[in-house]
TIVEX-287789 format. One line per field, with one value per residue (C-alpha): residue number from 1; x, y, z; chain. Coordinates in Angstrom, 3 decimals, always signed. Example, Ala and Ser with C-alpha at 12.3 -4.5 7.8 and 13.67 -1.06 7.14 Angstrom:
REM residues 2
num <- (1;2)
X <- (+12.300;+13.670)
Y <- (-4.500;-1.060)
Z <- (+7.800;+7.140)
chaine <- (A;A)
This chain:
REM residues 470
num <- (1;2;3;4;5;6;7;8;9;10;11;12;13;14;15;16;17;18;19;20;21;22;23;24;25;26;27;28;29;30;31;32;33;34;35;36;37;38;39;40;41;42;43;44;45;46;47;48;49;50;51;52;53;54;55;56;57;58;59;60;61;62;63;64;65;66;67;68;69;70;71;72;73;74;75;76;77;78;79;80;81;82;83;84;85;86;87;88;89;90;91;92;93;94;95;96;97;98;99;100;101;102;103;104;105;106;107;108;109;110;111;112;113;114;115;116;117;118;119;120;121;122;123;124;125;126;127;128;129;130;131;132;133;134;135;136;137;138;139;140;141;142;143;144;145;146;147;148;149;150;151;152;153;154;155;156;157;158;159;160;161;162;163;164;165;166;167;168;169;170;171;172;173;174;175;176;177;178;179;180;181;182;183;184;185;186;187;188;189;190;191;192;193;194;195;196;197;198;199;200;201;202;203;204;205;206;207;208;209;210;211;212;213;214;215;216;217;218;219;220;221;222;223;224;225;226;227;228;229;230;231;232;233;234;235;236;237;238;239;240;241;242;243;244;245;246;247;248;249;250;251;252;253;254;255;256;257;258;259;260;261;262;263;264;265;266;267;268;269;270;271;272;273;274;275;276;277;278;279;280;281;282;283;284;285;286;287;288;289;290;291;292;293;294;295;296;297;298;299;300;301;302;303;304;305;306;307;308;309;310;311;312;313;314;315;316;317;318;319;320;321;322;323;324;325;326;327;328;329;330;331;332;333;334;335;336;337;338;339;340;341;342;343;344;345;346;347;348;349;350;351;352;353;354;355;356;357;358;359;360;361;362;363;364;365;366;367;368;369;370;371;372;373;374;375;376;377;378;379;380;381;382;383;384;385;386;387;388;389;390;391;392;393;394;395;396;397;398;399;400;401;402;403;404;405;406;407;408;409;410;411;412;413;414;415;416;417;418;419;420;421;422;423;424;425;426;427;428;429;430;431;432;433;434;435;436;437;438;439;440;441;442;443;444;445;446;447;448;449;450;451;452;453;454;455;456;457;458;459;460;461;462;463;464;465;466;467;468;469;470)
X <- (+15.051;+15.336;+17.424;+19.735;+19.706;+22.218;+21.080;+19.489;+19.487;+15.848;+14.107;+10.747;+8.039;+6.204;+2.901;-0.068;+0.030;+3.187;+4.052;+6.323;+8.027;+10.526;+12.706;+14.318;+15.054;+13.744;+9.881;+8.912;+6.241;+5.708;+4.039;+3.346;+3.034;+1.763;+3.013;+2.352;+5.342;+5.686;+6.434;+3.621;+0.702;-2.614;-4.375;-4.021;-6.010;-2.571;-0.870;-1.385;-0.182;-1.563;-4.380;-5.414;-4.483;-6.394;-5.352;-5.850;-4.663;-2.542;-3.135;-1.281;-1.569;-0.824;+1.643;+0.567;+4.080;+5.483;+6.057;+3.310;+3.456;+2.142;+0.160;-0.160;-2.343;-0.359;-4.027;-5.553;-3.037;-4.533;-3.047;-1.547;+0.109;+3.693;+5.317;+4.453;+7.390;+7.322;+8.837;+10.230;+9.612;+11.303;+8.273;+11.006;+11.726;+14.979;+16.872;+18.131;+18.956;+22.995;+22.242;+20.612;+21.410;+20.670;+16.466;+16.201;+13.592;+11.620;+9.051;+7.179;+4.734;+1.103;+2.307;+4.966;+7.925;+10.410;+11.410;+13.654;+15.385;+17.645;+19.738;+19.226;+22.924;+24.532;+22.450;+23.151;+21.399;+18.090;+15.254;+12.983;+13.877;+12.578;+13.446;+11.920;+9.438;+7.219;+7.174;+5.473;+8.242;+7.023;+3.816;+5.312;+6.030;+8.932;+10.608;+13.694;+15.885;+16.458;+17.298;+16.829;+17.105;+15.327;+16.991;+13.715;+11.485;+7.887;+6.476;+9.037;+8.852;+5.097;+5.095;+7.798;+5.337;+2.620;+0.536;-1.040;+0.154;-2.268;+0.480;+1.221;+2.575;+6.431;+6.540;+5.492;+8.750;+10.989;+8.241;+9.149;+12.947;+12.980;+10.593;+13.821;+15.864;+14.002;+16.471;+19.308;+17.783;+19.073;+22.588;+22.330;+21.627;+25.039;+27.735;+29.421;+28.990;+29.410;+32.985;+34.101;+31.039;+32.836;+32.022;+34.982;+37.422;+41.068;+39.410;+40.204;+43.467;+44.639;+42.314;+43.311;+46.828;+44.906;+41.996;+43.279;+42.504;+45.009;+48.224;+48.248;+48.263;+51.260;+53.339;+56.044;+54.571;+52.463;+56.187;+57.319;+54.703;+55.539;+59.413;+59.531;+57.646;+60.310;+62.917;+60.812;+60.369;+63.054;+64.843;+62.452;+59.879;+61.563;+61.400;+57.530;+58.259;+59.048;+55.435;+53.218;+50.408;+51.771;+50.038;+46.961;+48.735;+49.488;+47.007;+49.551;+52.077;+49.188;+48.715;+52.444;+51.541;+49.770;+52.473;+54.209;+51.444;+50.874;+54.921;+53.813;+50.924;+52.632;+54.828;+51.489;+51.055;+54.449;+55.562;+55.302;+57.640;+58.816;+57.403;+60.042;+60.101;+59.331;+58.424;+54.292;+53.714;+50.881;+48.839;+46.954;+44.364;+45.671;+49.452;+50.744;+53.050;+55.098;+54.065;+57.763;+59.551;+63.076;+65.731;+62.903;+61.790;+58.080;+54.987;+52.689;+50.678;+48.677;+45.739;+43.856;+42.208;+38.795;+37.806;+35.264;+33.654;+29.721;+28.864;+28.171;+24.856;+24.328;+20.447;+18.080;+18.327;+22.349;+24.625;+23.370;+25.123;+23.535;+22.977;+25.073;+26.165;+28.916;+30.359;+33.726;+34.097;+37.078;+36.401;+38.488;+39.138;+40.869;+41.844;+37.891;+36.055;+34.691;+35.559;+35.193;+34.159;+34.761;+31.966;+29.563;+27.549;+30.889;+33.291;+36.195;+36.711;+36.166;+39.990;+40.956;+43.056;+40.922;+39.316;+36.881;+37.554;+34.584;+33.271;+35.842;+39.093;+41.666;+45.061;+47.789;+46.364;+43.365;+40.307;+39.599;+36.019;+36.656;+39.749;+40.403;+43.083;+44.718;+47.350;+49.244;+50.981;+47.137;+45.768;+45.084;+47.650;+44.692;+43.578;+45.419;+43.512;+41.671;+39.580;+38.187;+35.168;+33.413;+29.527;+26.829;+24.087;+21.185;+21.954;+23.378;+25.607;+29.319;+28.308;+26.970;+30.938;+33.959;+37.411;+37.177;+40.376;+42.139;+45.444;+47.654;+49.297;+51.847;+50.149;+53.470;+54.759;+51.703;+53.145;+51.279;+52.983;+50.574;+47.642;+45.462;+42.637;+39.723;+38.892;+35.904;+32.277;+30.773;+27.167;+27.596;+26.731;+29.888;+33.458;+36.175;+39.043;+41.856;+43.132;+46.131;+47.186;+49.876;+52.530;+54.876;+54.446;+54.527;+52.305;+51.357;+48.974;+46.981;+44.930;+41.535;+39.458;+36.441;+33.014;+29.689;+26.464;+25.749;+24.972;+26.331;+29.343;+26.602;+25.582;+29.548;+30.864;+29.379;+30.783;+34.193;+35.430;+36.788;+39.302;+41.080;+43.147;+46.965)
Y <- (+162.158;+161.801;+164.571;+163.185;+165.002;+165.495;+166.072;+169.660;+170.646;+171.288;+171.253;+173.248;+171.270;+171.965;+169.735;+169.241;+165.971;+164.369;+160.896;+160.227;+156.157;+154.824;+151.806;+150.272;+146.284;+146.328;+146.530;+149.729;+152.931;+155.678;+158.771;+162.601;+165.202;+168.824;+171.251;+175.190;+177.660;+176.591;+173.492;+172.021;+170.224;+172.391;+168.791;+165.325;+165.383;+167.063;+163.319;+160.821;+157.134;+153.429;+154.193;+157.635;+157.260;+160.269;+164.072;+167.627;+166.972;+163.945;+160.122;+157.126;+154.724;+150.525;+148.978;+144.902;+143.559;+146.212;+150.519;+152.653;+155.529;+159.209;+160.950;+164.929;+166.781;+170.572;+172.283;+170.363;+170.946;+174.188;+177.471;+177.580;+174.088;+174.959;+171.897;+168.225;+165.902;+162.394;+159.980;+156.775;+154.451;+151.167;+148.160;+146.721;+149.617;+147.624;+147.763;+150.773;+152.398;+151.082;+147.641;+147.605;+149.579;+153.624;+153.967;+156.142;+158.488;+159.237;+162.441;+161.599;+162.778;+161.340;+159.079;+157.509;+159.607;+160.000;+163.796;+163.744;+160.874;+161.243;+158.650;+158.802;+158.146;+158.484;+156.985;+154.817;+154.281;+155.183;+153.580;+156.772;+159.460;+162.512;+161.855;+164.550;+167.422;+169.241;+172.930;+176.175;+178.830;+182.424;+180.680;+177.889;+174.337;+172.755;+169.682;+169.844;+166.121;+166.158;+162.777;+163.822;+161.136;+160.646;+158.367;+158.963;+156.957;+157.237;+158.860;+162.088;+162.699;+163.282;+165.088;+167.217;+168.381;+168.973;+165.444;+164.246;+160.202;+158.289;+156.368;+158.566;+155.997;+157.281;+160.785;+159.978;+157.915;+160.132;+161.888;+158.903;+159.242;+163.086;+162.011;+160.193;+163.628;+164.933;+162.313;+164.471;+166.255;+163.576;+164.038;+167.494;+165.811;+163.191;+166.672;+165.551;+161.505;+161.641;+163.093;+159.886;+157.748;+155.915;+157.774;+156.856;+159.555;+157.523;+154.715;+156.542;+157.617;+153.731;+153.153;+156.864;+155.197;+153.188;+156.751;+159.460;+162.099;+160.170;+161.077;+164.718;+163.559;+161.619;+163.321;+160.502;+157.205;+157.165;+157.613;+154.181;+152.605;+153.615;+152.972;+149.313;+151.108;+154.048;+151.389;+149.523;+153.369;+155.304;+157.974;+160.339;+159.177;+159.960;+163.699;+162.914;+161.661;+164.419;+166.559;+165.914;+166.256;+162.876;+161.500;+161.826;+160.075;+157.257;+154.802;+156.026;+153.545;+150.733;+151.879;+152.078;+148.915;+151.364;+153.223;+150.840;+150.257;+154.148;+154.220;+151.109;+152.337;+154.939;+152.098;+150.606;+153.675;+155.502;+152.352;+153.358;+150.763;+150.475;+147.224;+144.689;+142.212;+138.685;+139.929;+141.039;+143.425;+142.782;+145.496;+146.514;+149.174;+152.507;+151.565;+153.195;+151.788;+153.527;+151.976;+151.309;+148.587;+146.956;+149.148;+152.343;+152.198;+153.508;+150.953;+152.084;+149.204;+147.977;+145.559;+146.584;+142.909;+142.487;+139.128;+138.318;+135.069;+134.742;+132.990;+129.754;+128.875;+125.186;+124.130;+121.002;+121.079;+121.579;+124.652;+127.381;+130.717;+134.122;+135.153;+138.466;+140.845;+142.622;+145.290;+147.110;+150.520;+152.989;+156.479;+159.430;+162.359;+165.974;+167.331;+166.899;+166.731;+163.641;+163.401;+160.301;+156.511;+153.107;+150.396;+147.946;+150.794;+152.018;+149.651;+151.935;+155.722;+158.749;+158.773;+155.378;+155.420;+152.781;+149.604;+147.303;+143.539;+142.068;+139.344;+136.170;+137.787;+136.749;+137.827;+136.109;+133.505;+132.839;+134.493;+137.526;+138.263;+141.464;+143.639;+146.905;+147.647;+150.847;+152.557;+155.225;+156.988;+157.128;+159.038;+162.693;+164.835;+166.776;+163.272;+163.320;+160.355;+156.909;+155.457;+151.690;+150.921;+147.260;+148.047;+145.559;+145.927;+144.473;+145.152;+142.771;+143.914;+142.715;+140.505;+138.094;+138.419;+136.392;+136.657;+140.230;+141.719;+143.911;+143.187;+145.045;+143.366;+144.366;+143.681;+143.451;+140.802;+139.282;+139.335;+140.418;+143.400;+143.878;+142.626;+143.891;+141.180;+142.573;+141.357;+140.388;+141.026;+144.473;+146.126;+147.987;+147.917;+149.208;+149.336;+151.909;+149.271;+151.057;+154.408;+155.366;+158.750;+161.381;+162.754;+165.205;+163.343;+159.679;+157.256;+155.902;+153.162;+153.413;+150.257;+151.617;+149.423;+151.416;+150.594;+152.755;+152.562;+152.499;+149.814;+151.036;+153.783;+156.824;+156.252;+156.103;+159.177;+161.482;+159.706;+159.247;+162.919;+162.431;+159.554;+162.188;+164.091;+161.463)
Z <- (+108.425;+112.313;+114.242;+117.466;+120.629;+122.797;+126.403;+126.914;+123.304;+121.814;+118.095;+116.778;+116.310;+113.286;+113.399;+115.287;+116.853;+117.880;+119.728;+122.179;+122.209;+124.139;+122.804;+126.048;+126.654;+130.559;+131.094;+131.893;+131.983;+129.919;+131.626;+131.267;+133.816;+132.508;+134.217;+134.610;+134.652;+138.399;+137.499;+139.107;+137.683;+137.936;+139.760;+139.907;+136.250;+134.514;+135.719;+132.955;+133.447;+133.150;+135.643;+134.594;+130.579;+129.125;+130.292;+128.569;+125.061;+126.377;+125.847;+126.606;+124.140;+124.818;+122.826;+123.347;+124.500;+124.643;+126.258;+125.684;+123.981;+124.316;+121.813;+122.462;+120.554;+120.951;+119.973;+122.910;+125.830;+127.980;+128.019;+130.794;+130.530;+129.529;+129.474;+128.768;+130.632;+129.237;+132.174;+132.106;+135.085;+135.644;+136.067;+139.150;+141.501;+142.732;+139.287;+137.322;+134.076;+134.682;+134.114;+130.479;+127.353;+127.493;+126.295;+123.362;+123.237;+120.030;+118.627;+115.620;+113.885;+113.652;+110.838;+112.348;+110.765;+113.166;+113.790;+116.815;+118.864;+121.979;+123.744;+127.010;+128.170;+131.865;+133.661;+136.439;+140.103;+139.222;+137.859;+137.033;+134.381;+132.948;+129.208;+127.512;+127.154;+124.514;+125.442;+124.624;+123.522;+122.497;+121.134;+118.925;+120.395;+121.059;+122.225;+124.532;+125.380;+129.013;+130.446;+134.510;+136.596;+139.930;+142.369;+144.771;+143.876;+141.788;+144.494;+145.023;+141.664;+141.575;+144.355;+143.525;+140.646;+142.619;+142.243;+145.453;+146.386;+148.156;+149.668;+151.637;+154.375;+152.093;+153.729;+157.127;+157.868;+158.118;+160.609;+163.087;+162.148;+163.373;+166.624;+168.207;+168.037;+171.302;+172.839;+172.322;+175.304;+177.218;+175.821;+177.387;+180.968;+180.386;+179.870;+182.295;+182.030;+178.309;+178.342;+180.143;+180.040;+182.883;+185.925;+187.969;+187.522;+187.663;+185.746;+182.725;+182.761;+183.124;+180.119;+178.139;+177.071;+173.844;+173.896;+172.035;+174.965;+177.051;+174.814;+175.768;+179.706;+178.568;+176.477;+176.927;+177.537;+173.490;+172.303;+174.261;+173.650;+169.523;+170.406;+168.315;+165.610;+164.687;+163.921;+161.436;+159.531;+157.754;+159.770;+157.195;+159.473;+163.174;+163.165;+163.048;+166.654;+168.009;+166.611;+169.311;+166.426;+165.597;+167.871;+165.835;+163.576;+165.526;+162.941;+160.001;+161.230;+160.730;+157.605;+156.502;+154.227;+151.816;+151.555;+149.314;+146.931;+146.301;+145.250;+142.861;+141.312;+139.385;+137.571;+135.997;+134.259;+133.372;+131.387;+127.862;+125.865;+122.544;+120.469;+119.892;+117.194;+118.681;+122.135;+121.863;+124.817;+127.352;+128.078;+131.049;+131.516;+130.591;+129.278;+126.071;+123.679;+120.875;+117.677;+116.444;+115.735;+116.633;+115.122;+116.008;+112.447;+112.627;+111.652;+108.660;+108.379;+111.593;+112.172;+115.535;+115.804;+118.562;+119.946;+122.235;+123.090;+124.308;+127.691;+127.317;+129.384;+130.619;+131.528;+130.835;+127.775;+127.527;+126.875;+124.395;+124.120;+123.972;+120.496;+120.911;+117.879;+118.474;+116.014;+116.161;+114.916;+114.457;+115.018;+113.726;+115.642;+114.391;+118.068;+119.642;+116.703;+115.107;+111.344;+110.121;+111.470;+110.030;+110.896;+109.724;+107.357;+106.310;+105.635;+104.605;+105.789;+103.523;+103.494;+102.969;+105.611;+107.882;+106.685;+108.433;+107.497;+107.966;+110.459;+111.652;+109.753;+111.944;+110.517;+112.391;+114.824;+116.097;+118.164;+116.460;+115.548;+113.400;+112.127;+111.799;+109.155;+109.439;+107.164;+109.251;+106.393;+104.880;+107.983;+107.364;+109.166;+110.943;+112.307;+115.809;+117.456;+116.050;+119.028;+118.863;+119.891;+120.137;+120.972;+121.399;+118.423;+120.309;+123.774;+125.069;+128.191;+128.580;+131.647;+128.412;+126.814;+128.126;+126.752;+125.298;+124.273;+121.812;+120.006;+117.686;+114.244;+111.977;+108.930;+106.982;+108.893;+110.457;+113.857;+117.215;+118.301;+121.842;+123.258;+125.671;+127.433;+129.457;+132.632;+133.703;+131.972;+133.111;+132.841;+129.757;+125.995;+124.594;+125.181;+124.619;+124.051;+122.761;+120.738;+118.505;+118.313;+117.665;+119.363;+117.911;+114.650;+116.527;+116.596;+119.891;+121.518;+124.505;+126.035;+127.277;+128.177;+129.219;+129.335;+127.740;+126.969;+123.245;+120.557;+117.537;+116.610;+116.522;+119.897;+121.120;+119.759;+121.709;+125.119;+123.564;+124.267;+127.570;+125.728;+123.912;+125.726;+125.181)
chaine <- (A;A;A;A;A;A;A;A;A;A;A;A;A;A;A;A;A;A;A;A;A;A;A;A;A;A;A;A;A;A;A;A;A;A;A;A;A;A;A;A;A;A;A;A;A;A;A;A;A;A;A;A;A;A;A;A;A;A;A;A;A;A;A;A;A;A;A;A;A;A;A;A;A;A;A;A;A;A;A;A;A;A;A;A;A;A;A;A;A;A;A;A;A;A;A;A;A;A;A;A;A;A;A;A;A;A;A;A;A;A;A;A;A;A;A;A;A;A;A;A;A;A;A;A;A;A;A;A;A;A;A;A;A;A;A;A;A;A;A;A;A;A;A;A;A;A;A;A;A;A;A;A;A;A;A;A;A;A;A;A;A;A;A;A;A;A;A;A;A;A;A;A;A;A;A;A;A;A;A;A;A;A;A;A;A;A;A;A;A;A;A;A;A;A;A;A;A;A;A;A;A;A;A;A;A;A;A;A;A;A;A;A;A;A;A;A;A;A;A;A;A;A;A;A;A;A;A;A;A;A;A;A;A;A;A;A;A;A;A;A;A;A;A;A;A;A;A;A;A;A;A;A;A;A;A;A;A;A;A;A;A;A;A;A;A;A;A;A;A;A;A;A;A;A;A;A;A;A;A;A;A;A;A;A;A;A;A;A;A;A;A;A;A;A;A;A;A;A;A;A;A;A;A;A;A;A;A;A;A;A;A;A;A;A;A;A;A;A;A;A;A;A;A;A;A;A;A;A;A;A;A;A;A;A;A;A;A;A;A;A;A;A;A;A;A;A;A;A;A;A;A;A;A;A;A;A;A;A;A;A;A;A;A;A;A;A;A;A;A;A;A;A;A;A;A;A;A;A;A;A;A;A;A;A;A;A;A;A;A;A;A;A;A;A;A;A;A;A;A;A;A;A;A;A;A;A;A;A;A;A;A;A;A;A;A;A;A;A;A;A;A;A;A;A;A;A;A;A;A;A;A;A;A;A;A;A;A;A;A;A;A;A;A;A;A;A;A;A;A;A;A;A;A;A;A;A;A;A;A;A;A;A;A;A;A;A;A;A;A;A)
């Protein structure tokens, strides 16, 4: 049985040979750098990749249609190789790790049994990454996940370790870019032109009024030019008339407009309303609801219901949609710790308290895809928080999903209590769409709507911590 990583954690290794995979949906390269306890490769020989596939102990081997993989034989790295980095580069240097699902990561043994995997999560601008390395610790071997990315480019990176680059042409530019700074000398000859690059010495002071340097000449004239503008502002505003710091301020009364907005925000997300029977509550991002009904008697029985629709493509041959499985999950959490999840492998919680539905259950009306049925008198009282999750199982990225949206049922009357419709397809695998939780013994609901990278619930619940705190 396989063993997750989380980012910087590490496992013994207790064979001889092990391989290294990589299960991504872009095209990319696997390669391995062994490095001294510098961190440097010894010579270009310790740099193993498509064109040099063989190193000390180290060989990539092709995978027809698919990522290479590394096999290391620990007995035949050197001794004074320390570490064996296993790197991930994208096949087109203009895209990056943001726009697919997270690569996983694998160690396994020479037969193929899996020992260690790690998902490679948080990434986002680059297109290179360090995913993982075998090391020597204290004599034994061991493999640490470590998911670096470079935003650099191929070339820094094997540089950085100490491999030459016969492309060279990379470092020279910015060579050229530091050759213009000897025209600063220049700047030292204009002292006296560059403070007014207008030589004419009155010129100036009839063009200072809309400069900055002209307001301290005029202590008087900025505020007359400002007089219709103190009028249009509350008298809260005047006394900032008679600062001369103001003056620096003078773009503030452009930007009164923003003003407003900032006072409006706060409205989208204070409102937390009670649900009222007959009168379903639309949700945006972020807004919480109190799960009680009219007359403030509490719900018990809820249906958390997730729809979603795939693209519809049109082409020669006419419209097709993406064949795109999508799973919803409940996960249970006791303060920050995970204790229990409700998906697709596990159809009911250990408690009982949440139940998965199945595929195309819609309850009341139409559109949802699955249901989650949850019985809030059921939930342990250590469970403080349930978070929903709808993740893509083959890695398919929102951008393929329209009409995505979470909605809350009271499964004794069948009636939609809230609903909460995402906007707009983003570049992610998963999505955080909403969470129930407890609040001095209440039951509340909070729209999420929060996008991750991970295809199934094992993959989400490590990313879900920073969704806990009410």
């Amino acid at each position: 049985m396989s063993v997750s990583l989380a980012k910087g954690q590490n496992g013994p290794l207790d064979v001889s040979d092990v391989v290294v995979s990589v299960q991504l949906a872009a095209a990319a390269d696997l390669s391995a750098l062994l490095v001294t306890s510098n961190g440097k490769v010894r010579s270009d020989a310790d740099f193993v990749f498509f064109n040099q596939p063989t190193g000390p102990g180290v060989q990539l081997v092709p995978n027809p249609g698919g990522i290479a993989s590394l096999r290391v034989s620990l007995a035949g790295v050197p001794a004074d190789i320390e570490q064996v980095r296993a790197v991930i580069t994208l096949d087109d240097a203009s895209s990056n790790f943001g726009r697919s699902a997270a690569p996983t990561a694998r160690i396994s043994d020479a037969t193929g049994n899996v020992l260690y995997e790690y998902v490679i999560d948080g990434l986002t601008t680059e297109s290179i990454v360090i995913a993982l390395e075998v090391y020597r610790r204290q004599g034994a071997w061991k493999v640490r996940a470590v998911g670096q990315g470079y935003a650099g480019g191929f070339a820094a990176l094997v540089t950085d370790h100490g491999v030459s680059v016969d492309d060279a042409p990379a470092p020279p530019p910015p060579t050229p870019v530091a050759a213009p700074a000897p025209i600063t000398p220049p700047s030292s000859v204009a002292p006296t032109p560059p403070a007014y690059n207008q030589p004419p010495q009155q010129q100036p002071s009839y063009n200072a009024p809309p400069v900055p340097p002209a307001p301290p000449a005029y202590n008087q004239p900025p505020a007359y030019n400002q007089g219709p503008t103190p009028p249009a502002y509350p008298p809260a505003q005047q006394p900032a008339y008679n600062q001369q710091p103001t003056y620096n301020q003078q773009p503030t009364y452009n930007q009164a407009p923003p003003v407003p907005p900032v006072q409006n925000q706060p409205p989208a997300q204070q409102p937390e309303v009670s649900l009222v029977k007959g009168r379903p509550v639309s949700l945006t991002k972020g807004q919480k609801v109190t799960l009680r009904k009219e007359g403030g008697v509490a719900l018990t029985m809820i249906q958390m219901g997730l729809g979603w629709d795939p693209i519809k493509k049109s082409g020669l041959f006419g419209s097709r949609t993406a064949d795109v499985d999508l799973d919803a999950s409940a996960l249970l959490y006791a303060d920050g710790n995970l204790v229990d999840v409700c998906y697709y492998g596990q159809l009911t919680s250990k408690d009982g308290s949440v139940r998965h539905m199945g595929d195309n259950l819609t309850g009341d009306g139409d559109g949802d895809d699955e249901v989650m049925l949850v019985d809030l008198q059921r939930v342990p009282a250590h469970v403080t928080t349930v978070i929903f999750t709808v993740t893509s199982y083959r890695g398919h990225t929102f951008e393929q999903v329209s009409n995505a949206f979470c909605r809350l049922v009271d499964s004794t009357t069948n009636s939609e209590l809230a609903r909460y419709t995402l906007q707009g397809g983003m570049a992610f695998t998963g999505m955080v769409m909403a969470k129930v939780y407890r609040v001095n013994g209440e039951w509340k609901l909070q729209a999420i709507g929060e996008g991750i990278q991970a295809k199934h619930a094992g993959e989400a619940a490590p990313q879900l911590g920073r969704f806990l705190t009410a």
